[in-house]
KEFI-183780 format. One record per residue (C-alpha): x, y, z. Coordinates in nm, 2 decimals, padded with zeros to 4 digits. Layout:
<rs>
<r c1="X" c2="Y" c3="Z"/>
...
</rs>
This chain:
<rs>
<r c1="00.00" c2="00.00" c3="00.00"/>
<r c1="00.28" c2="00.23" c3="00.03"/>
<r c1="00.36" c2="00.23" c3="-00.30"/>
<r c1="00.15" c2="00.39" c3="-00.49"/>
<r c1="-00.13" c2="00.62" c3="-00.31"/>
<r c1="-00.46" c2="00.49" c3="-00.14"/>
<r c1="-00.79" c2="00.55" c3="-00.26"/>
<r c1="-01.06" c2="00.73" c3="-00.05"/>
<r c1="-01.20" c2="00.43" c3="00.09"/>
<r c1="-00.89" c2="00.30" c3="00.20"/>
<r c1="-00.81" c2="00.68" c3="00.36"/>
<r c1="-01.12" c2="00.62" c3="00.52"/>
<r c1="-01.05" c2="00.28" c3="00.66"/>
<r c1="-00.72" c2="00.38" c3="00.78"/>
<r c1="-00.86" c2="00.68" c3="00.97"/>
<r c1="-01.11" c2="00.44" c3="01.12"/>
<r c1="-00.80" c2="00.23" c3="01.23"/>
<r c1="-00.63" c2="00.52" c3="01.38"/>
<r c1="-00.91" c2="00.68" c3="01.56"/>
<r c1="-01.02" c2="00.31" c3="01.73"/>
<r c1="-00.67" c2="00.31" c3="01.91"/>
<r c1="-00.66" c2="-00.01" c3="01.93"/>
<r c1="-00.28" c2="-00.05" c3="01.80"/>
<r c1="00.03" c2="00.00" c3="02.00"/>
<r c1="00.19" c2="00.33" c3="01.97"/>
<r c1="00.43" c2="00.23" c3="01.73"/>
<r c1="00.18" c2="00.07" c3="01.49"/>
<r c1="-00.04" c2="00.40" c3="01.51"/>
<r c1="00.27" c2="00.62" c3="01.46"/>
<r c1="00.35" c2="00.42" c3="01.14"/>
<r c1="-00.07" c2="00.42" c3="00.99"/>
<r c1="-00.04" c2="00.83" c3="01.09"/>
<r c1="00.29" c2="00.84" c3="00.88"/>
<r c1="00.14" c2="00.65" c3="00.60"/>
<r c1="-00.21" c2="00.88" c3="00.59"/>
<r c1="00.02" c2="01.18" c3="00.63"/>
<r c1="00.24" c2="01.05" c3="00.32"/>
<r c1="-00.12" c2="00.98" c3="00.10"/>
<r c1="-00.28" c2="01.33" c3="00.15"/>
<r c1="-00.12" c2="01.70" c3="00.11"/>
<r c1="-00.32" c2="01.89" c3="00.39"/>
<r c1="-00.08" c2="01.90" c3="00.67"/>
<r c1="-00.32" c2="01.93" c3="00.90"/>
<r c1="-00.48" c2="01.58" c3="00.87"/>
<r c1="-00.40" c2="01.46" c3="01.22"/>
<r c1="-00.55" c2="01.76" c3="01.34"/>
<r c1="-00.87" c2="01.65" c3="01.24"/>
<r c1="-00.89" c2="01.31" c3="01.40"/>
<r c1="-00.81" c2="01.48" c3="01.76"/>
<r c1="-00.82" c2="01.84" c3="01.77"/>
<r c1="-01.18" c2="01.96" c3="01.96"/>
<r c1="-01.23" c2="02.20" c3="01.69"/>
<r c1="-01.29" c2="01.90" c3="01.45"/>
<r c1="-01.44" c2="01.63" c3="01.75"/>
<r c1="-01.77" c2="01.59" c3="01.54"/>
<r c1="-01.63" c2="01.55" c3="01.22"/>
<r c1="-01.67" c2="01.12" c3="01.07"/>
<r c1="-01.34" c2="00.96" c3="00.89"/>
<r c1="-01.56" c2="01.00" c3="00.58"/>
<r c1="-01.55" c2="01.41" c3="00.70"/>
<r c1="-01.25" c2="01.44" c3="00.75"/>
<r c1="-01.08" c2="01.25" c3="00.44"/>
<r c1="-01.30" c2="01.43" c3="00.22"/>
<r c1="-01.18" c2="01.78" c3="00.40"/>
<r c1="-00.83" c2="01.66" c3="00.37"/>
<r c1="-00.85" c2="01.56" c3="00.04"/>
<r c1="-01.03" c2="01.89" c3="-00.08"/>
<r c1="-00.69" c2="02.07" c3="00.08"/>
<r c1="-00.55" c2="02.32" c3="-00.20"/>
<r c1="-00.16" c2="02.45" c3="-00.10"/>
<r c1="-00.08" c2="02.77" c3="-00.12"/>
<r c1="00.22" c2="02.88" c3="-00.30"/>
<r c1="00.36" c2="03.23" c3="-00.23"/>
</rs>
């Protein structure tokens, strides 16, 4: 899967994984690396755990990450 970028389901399933906490911390560290190498908004973690975002569904926040435009100066 690291190969060669993950569809939106799969986002999706992996922020489910993350967000269950049911890995050890080293497992989670690596699926938050690997969602963090397959989508350009840096602030993807931010919306699995920042209060701002609590009520936001993995389906949410993939699609908000994915929609993520950079800004180039």
């Amino acid at each position: 899967m690291e190969d060669q970028q993950m569809d939106r389901i799969e986002l999706i399933k992996l922020v489910e994984r993350i967000l269950s906490a049911e890995d050890t911390e080293k497992k989670l560290h690596e699926l938050i690396e690997l969602l963090e190498a397959n989508i350009p908004d840096p602030q993807v973690v931010n919306y699995m755990y920042s209060k701002e975002y609590e009520d936001l569904t993995p389906e949410q926040i993939v699609d908000k990450a994915l929609s993520y435009k950079p800004f180039y100066l």
